[in-house]
mmJSON file of the N, C-alpha and C atoms, coordinates in Angstrom:
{"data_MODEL":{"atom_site":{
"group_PDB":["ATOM","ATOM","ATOM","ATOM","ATOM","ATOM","ATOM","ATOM","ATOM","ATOM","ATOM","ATOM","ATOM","ATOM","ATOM","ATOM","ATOM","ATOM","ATOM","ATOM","ATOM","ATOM","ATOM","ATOM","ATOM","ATOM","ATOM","ATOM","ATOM","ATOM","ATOM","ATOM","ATOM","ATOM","ATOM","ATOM","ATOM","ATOM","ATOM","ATOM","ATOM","ATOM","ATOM","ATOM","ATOM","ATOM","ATOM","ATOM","ATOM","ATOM","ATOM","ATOM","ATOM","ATOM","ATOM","ATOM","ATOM","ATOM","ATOM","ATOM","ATOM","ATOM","ATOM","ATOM","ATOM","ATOM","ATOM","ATOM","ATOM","ATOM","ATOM","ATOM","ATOM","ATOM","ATOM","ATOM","ATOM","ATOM","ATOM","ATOM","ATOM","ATOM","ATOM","ATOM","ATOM","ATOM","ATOM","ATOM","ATOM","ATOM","ATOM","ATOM","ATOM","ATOM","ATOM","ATOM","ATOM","ATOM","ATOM","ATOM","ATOM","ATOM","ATOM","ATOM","ATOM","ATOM","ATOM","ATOM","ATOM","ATOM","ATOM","ATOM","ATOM","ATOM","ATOM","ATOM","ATOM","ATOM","ATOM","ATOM","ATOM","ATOM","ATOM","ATOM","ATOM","ATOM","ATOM","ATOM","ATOM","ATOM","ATOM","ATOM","ATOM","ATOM","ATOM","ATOM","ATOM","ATOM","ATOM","ATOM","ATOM","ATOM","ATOM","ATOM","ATOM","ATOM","ATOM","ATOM","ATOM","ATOM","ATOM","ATOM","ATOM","ATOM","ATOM","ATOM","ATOM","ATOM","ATOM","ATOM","ATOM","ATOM","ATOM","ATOM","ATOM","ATOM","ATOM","ATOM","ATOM","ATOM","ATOM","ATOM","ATOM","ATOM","ATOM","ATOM","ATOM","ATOM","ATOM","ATOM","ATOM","ATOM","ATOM","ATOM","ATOM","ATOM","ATOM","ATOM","ATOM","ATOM","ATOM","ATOM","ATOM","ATOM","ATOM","ATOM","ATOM","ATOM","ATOM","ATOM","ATOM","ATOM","ATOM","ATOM","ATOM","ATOM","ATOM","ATOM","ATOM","ATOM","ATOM","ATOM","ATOM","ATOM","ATOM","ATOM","ATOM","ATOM","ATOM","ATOM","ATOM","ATOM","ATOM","ATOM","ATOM","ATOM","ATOM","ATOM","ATOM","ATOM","ATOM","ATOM","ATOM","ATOM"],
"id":[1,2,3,4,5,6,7,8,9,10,11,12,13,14,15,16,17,18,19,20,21,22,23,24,25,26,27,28,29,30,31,32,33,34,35,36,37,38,39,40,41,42,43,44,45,46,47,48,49,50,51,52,53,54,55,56,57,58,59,60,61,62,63,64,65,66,67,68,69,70,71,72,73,74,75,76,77,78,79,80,81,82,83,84,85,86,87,88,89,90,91,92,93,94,95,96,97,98,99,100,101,102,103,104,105,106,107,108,109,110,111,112,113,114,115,116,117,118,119,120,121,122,123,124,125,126,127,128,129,130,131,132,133,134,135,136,137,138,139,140,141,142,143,144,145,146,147,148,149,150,151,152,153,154,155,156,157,158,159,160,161,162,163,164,165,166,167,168,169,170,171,172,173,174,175,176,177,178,179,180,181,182,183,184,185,186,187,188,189,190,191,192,193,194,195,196,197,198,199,200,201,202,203,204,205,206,207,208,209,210,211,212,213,214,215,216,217,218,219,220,221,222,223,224,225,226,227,228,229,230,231,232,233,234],
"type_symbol":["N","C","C","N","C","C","N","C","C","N","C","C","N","C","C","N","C","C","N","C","C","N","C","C","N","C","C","N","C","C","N","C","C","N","C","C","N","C","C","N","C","C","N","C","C","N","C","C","N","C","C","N","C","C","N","C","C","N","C","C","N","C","C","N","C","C","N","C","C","N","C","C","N","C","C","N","C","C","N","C","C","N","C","C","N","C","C","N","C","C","N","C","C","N","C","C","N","C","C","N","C","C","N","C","C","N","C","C","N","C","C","N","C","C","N","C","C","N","C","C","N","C","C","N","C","C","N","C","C","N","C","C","N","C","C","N","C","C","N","C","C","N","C","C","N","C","C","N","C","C","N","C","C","N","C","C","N","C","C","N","C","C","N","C","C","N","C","C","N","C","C","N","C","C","N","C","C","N","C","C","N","C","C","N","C","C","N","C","C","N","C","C","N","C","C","N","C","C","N","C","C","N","C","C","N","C","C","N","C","C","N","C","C","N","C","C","N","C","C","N","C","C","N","C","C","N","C","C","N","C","C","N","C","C"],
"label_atom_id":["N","CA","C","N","CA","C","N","CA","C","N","CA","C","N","CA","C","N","CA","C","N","CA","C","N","CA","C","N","CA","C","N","CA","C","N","CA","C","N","CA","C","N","CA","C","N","CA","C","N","CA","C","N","CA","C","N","CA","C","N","CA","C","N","CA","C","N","CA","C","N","CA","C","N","CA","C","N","CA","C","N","CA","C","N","CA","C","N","CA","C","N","CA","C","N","CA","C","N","CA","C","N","CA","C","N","CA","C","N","CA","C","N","CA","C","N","CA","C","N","CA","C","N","CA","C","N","CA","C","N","CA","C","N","CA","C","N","CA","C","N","CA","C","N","CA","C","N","CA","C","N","CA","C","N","CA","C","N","CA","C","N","CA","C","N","CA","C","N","CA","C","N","CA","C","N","CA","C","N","CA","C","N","CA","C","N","CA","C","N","CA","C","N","CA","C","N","CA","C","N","CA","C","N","CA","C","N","CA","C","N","CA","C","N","CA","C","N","CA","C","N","CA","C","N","CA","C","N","CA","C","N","CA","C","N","CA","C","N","CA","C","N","CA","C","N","CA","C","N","CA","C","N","CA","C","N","CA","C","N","CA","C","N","CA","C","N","CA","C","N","CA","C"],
"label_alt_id":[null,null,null,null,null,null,null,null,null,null,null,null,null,null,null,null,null,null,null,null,null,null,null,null,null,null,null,null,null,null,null,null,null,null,null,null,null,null,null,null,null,null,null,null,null,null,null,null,null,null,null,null,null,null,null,null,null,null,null,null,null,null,null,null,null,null,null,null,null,null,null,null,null,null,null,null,null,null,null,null,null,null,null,null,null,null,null,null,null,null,null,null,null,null,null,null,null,null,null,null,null,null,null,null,null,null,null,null,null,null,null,null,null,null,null,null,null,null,null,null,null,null,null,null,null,null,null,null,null,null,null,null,null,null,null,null,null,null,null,null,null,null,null,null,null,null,null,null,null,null,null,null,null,null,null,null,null,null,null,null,null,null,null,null,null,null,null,null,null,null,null,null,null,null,null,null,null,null,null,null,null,null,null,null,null,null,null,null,null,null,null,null,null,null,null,null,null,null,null,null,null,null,null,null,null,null,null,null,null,null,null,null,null,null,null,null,null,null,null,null,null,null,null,null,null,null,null,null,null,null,null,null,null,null],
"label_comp_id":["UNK","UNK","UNK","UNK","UNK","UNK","UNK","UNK","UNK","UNK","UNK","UNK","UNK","UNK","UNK","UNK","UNK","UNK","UNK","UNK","UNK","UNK","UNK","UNK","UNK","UNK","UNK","UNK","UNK","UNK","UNK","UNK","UNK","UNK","UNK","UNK","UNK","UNK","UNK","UNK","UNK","UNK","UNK","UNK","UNK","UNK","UNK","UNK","UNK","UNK","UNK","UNK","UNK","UNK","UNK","UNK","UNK","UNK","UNK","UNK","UNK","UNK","UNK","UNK","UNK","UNK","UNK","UNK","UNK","UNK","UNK","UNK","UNK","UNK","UNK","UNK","UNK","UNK","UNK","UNK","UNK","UNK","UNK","UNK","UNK","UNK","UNK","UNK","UNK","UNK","UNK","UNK","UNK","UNK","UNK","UNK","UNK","UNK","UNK","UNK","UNK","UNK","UNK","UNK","UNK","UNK","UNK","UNK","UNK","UNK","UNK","UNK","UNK","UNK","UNK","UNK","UNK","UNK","UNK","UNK","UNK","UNK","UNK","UNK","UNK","UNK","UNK","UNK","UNK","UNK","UNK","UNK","UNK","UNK","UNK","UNK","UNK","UNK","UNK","UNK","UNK","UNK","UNK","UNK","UNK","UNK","UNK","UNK","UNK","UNK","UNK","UNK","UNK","UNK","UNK","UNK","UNK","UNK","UNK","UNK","UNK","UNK","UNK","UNK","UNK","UNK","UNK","UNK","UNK","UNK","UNK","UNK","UNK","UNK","UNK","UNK","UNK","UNK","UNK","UNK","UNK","UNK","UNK","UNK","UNK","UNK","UNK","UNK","UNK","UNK","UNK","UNK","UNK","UNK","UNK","UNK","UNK","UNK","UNK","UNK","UNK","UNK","UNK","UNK","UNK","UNK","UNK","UNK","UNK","UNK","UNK","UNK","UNK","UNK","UNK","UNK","UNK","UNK","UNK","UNK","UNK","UNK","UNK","UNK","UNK","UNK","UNK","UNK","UNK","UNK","UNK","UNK","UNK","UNK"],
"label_asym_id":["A","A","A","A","A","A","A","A","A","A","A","A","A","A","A","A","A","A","A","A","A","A","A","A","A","A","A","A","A","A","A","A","A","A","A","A","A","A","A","A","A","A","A","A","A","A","A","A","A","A","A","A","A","A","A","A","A","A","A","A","A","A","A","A","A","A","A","A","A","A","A","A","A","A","A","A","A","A","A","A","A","A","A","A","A","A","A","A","A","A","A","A","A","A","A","A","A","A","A","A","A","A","A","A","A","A","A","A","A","A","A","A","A","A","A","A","A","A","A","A","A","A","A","A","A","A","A","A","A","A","A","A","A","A","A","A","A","A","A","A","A","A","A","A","A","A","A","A","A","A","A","A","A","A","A","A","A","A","A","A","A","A","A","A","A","A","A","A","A","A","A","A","A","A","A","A","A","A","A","A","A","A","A","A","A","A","A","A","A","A","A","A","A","A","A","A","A","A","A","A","A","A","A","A","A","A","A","A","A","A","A","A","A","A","A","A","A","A","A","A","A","A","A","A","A","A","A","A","A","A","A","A","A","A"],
"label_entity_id":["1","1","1","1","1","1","1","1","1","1","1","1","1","1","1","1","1","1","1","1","1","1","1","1","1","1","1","1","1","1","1","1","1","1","1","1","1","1","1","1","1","1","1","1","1","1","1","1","1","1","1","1","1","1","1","1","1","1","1","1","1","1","1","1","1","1","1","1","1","1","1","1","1","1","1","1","1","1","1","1","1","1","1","1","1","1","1","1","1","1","1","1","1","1","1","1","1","1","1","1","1","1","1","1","1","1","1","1","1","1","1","1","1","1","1","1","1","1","1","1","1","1","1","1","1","1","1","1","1","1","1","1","1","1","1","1","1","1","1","1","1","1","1","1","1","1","1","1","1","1","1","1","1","1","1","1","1","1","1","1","1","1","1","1","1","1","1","1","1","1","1","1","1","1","1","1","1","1","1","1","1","1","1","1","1","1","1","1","1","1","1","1","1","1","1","1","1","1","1","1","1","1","1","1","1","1","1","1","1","1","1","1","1","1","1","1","1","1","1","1","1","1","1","1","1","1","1","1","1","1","1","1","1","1"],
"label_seq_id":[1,1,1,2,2,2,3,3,3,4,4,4,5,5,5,6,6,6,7,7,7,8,8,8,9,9,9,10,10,10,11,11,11,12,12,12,13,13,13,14,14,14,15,15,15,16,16,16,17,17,17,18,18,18,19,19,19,20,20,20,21,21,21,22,22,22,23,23,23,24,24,24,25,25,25,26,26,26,27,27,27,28,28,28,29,29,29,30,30,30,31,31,31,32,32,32,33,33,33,34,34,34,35,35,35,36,36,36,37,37,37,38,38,38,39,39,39,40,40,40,41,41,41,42,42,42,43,43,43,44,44,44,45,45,45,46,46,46,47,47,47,48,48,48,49,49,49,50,50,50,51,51,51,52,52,52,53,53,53,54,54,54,55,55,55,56,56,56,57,57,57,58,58,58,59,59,59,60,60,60,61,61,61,62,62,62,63,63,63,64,64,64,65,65,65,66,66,66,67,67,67,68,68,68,69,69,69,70,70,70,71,71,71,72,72,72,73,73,73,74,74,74,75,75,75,76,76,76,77,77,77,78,78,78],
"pdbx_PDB_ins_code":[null,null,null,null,null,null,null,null,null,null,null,null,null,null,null,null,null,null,null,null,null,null,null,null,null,null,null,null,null,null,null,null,null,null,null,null,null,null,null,null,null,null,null,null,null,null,null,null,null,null,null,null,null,null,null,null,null,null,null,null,null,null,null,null,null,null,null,null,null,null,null,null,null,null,null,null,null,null,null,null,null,null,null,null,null,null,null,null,null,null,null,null,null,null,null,null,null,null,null,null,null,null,null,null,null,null,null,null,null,null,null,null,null,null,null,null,null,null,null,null,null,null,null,null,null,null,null,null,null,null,null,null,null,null,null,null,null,null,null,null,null,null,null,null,null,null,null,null,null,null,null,null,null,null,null,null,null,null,null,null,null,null,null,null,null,null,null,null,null,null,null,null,null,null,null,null,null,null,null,null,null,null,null,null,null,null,null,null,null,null,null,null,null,null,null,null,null,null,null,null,null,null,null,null,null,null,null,null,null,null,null,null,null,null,null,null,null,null,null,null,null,null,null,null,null,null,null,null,null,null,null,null,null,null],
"Cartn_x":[80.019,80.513,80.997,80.712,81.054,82.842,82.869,84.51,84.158,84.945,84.709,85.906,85.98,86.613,86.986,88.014,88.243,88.862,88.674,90.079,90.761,91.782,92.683,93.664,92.96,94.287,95.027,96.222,96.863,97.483,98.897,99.642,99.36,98.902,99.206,97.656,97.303,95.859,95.165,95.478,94.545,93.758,94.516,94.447,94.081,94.079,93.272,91.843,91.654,90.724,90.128,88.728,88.219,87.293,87.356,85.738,85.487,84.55,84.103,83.466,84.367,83.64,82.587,82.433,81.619,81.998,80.925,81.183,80.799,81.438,80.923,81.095,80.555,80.373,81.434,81.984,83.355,84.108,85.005,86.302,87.248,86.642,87.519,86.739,85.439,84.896,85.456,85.424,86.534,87.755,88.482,90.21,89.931,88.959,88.753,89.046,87.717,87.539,88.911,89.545,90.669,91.533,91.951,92.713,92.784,91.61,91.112,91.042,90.857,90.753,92.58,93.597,94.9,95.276,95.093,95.528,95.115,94.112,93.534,94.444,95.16,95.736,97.528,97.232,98.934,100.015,101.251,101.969,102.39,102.435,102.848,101.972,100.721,99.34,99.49,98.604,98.943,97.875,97.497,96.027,96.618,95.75,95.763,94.288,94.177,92.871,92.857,92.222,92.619,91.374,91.3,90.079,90.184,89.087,88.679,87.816,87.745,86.672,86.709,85.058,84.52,82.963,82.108,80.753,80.136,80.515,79.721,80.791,80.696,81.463,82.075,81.376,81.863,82.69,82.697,83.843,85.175,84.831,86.01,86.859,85.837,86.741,87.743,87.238,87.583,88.959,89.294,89.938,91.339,90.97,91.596,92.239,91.719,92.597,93.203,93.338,94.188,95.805,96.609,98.03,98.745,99.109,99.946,101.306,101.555,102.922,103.944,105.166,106.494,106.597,106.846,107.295,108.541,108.752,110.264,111.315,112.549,113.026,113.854,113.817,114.856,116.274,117.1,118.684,119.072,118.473,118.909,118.343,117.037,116.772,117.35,118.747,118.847,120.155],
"Cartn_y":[81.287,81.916,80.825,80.942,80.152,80.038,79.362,79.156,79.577,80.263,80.387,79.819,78.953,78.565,79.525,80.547,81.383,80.53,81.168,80.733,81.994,82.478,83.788,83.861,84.901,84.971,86.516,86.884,87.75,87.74,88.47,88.419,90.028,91.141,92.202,92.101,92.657,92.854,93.629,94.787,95.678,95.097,94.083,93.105,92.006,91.563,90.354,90.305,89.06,88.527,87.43,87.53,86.967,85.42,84.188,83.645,82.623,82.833,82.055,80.5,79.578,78.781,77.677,77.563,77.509,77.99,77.552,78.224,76.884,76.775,75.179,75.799,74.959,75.133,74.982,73.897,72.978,73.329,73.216,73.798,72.444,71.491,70.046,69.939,70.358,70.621,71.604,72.615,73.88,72.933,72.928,72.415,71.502,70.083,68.99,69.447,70.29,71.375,72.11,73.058,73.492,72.7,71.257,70.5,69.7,69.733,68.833,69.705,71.352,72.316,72.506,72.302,72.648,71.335,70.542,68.973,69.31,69.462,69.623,71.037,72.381,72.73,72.296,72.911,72.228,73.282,73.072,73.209,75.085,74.843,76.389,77.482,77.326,77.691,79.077,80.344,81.443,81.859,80.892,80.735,80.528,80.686,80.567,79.724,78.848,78.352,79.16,80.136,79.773,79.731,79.225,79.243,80.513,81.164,82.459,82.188,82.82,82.12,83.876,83.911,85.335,85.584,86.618,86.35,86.342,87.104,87.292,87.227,86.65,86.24,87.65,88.696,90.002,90.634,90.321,90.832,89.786,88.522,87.372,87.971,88.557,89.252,90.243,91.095,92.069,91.808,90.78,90.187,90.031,89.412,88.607,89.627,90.814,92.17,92.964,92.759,93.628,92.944,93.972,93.832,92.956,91.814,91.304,91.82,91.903,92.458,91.108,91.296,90.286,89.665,88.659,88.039,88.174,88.764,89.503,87.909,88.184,87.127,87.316,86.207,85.447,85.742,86.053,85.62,84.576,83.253,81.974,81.821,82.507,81.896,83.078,83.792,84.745,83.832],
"Cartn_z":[96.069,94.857,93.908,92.672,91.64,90.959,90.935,89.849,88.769,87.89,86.828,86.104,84.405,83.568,82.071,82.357,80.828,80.167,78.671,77.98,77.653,78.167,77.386,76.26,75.227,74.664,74.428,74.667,74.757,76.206,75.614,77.145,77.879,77.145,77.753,77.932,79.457,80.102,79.069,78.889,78.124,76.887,76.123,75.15,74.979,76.216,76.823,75.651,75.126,75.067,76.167,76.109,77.126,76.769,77.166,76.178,77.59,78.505,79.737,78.893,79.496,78.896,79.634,81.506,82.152,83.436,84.296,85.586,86.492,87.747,88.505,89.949,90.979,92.423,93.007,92.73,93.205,92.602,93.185,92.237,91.682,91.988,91.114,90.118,89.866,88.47,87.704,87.995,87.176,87.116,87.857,87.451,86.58,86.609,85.455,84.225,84.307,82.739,82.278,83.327,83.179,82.27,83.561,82.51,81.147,80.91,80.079,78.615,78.824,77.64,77.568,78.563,78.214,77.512,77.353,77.077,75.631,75.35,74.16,73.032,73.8,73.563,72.582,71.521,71.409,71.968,72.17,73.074,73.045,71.531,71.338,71.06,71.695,71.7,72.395,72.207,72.428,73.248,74.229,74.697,76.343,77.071,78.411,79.12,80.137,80.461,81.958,82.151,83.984,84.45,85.806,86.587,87.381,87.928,88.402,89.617,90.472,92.11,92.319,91.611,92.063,92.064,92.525,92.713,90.974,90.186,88.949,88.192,86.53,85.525,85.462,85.281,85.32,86.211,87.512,88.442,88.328,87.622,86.959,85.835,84.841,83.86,84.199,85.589,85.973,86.44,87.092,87.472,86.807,85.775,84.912,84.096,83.908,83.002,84.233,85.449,86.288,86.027,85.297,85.611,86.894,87.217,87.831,88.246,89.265,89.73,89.771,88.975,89.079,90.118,90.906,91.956,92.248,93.641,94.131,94.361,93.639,93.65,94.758,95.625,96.843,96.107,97.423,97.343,96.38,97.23,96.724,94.915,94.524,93.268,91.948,92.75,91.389,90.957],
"occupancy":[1.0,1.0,1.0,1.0,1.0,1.0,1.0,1.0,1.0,1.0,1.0,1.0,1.0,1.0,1.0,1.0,1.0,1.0,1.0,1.0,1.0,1.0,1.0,1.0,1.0,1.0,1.0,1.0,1.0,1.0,1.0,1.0,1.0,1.0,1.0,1.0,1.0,1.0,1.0,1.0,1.0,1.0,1.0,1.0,1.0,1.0,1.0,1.0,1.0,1.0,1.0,1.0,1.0,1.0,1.0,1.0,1.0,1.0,1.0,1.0,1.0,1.0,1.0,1.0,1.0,1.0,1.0,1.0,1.0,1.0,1.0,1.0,1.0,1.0,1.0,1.0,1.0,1.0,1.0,1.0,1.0,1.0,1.0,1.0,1.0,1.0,1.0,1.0,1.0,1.0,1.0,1.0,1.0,1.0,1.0,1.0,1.0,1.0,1.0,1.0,1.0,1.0,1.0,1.0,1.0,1.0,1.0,1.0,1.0,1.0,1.0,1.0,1.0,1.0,1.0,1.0,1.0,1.0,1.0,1.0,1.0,1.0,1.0,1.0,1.0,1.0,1.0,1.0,1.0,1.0,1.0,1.0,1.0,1.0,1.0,1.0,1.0,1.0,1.0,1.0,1.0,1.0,1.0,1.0,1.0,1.0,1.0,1.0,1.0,1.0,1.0,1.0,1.0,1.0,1.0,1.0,1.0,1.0,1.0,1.0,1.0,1.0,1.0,1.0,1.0,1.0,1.0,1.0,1.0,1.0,1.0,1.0,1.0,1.0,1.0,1.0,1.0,1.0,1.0,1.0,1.0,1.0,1.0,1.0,1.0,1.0,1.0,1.0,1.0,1.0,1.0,1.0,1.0,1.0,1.0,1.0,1.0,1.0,1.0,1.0,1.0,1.0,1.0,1.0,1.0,1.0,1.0,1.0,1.0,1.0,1.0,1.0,1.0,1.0,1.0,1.0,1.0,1.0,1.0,1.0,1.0,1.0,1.0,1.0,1.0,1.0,1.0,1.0,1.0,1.0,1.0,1.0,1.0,1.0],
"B_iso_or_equiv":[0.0,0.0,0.0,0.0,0.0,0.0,0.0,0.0,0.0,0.0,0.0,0.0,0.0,0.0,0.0,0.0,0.0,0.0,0.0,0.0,0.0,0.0,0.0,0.0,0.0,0.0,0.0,0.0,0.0,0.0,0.0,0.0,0.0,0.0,0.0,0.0,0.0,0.0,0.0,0.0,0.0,0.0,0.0,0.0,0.0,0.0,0.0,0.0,0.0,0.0,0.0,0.0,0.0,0.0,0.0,0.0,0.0,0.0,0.0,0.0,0.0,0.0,0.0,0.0,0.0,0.0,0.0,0.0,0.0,0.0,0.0,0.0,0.0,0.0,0.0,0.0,0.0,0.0,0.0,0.0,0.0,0.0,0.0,0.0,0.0,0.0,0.0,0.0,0.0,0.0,0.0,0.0,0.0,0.0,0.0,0.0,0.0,0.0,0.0,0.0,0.0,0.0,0.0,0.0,0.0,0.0,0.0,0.0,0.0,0.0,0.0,0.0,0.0,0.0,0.0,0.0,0.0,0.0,0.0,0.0,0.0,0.0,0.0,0.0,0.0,0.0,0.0,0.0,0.0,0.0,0.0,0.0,0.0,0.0,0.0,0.0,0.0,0.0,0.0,0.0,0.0,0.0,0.0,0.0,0.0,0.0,0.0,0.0,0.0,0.0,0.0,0.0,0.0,0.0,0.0,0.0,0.0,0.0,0.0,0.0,0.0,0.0,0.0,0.0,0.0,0.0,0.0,0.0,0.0,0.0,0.0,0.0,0.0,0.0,0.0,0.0,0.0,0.0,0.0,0.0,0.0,0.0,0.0,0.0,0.0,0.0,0.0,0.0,0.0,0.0,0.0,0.0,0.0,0.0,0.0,0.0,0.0,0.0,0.0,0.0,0.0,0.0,0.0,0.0,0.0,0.0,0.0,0.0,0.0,0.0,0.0,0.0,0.0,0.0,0.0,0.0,0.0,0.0,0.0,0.0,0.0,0.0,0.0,0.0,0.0,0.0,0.0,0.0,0.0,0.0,0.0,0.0,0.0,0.0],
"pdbx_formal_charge":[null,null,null,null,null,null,null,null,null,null,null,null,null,null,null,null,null,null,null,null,null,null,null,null,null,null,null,null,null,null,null,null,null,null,null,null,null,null,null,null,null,null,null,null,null,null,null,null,null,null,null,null,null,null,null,null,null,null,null,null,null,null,null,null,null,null,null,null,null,null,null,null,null,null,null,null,null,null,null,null,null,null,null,null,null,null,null,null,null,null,null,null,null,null,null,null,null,null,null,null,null,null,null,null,null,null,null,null,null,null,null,null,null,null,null,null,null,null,null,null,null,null,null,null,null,null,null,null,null,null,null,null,null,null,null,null,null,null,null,null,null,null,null,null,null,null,null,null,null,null,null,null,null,null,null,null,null,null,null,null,null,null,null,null,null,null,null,null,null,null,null,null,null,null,null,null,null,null,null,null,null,null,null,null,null,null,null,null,null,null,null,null,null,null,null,null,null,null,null,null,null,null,null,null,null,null,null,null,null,null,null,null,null,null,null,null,null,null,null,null,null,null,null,null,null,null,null,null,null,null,null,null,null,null],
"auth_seq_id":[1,1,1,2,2,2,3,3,3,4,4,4,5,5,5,6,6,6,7,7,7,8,8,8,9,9,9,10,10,10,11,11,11,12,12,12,13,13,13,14,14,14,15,15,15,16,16,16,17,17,17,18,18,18,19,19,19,20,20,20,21,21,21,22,22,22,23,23,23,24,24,24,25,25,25,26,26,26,27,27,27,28,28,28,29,29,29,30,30,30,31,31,31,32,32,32,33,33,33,34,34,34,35,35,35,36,36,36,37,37,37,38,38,38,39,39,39,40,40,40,41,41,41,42,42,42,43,43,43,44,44,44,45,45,45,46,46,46,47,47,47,48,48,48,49,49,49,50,50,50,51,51,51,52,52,52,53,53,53,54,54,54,55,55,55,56,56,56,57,57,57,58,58,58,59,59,59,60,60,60,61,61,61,62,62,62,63,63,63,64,64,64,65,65,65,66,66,66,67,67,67,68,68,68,69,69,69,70,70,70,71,71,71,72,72,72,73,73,73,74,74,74,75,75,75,76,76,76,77,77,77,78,78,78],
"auth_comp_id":["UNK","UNK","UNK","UNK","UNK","UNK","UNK","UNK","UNK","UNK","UNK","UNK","UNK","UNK","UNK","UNK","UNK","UNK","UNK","UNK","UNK","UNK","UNK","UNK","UNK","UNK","UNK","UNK","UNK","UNK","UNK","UNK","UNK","UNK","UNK","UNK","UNK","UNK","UNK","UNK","UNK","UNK","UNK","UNK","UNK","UNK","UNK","UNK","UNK","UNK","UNK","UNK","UNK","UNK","UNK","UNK","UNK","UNK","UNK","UNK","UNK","UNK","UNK","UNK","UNK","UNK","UNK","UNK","UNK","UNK","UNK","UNK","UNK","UNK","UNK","UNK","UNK","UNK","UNK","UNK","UNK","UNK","UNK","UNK","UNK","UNK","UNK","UNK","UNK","UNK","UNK","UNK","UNK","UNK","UNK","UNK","UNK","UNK","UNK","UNK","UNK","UNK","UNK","UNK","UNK","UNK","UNK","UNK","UNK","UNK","UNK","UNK","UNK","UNK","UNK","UNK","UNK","UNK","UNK","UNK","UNK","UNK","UNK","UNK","UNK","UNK","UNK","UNK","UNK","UNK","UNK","UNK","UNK","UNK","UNK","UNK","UNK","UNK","UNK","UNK","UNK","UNK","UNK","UNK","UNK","UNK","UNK","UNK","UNK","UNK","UNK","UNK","UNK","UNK","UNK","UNK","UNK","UNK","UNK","UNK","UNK","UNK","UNK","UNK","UNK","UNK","UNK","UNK","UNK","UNK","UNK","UNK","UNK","UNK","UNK","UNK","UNK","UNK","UNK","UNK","UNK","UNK","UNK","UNK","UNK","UNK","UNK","UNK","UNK","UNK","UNK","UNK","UNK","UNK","UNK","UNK","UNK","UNK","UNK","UNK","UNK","UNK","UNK","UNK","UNK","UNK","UNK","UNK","UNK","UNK","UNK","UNK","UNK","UNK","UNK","UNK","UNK","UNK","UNK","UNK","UNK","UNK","UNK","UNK","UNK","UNK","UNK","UNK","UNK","UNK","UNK","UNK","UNK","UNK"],
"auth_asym_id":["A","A","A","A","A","A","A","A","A","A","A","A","A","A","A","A","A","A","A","A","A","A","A","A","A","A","A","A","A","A","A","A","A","A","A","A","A","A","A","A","A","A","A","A","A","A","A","A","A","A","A","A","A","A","A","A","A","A","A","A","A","A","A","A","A","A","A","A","A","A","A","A","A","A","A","A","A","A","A","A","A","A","A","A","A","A","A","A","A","A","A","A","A","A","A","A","A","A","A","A","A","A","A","A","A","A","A","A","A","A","A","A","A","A","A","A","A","A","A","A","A","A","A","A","A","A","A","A","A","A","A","A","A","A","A","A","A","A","A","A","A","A","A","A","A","A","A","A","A","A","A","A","A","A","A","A","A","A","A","A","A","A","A","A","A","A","A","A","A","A","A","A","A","A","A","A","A","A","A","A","A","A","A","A","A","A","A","A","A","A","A","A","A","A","A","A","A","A","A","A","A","A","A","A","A","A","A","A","A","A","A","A","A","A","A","A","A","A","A","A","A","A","A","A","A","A","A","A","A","A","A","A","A","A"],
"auth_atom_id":["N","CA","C","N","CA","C","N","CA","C","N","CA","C","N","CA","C","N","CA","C","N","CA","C","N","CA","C","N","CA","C","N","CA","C","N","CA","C","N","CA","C","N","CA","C","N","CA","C","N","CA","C","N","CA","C","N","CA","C","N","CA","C","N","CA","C","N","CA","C","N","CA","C","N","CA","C","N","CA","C","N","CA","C","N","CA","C","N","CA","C","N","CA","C","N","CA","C","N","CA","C","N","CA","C","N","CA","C","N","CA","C","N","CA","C","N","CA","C","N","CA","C","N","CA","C","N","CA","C","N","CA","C","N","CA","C","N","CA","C","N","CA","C","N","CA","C","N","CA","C","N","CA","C","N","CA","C","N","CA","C","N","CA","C","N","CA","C","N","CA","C","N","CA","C","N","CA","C","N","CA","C","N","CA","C","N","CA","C","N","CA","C","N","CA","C","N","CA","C","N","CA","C","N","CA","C","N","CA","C","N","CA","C","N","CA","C","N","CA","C","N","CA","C","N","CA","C","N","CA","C","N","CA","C","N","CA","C","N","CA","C","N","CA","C","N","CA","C","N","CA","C","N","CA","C","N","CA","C","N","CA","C","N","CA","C","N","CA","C","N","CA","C"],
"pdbx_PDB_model_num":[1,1,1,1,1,1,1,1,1,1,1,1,1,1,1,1,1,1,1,1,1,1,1,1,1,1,1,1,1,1,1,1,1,1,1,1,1,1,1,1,1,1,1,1,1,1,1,1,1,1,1,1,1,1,1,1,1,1,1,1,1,1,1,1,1,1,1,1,1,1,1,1,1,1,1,1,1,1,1,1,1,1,1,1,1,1,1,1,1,1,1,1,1,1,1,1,1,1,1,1,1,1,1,1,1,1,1,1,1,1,1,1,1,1,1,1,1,1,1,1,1,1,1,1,1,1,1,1,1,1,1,1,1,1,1,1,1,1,1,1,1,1,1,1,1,1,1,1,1,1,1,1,1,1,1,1,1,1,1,1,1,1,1,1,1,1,1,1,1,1,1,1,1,1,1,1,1,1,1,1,1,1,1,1,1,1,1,1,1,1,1,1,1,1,1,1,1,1,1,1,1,1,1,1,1,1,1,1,1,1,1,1,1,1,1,1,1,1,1,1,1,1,1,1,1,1,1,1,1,1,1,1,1,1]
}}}
């Protein structure tokens, strides 16, 4: 299965824009690309790069607009 490289912009899923900008075997080729399109980003940029590891660009998108659940915070980190 391929990596895939988005660029996102919008924070709420439904709103998500999507723009794939390649796809690689290895995944130190995706992260390169990854890093190399956030660097290029300026800081207060309303954009997101992430990499995606799924069979078709289309089940990546799919992906990528499912709502995320909060991470339950520990004792120690409240």
């Amino acid at each position: 299965m391929p990596y895939f490289v988005f660029q996102v912009e919008g924070e709420e899923p439904a709103k998500r824009r999507m723009q794939c900008l390649d796809s690689f075997d290895a995944y130190r080729d995706a992260r390169a690309l990854a890093r190399a399109e956030r660097r290029k980003q300026p800081e207060a940029a309303a954009q997101a790069v992430r990499v995606v590891f799924a069979a078709s660009q289309e089940l990546a998108e799919a992906l990528l607009l499912q709502p995320r659940e909060a991470p339950i915070l520990q004792e120690w980190e409240k």
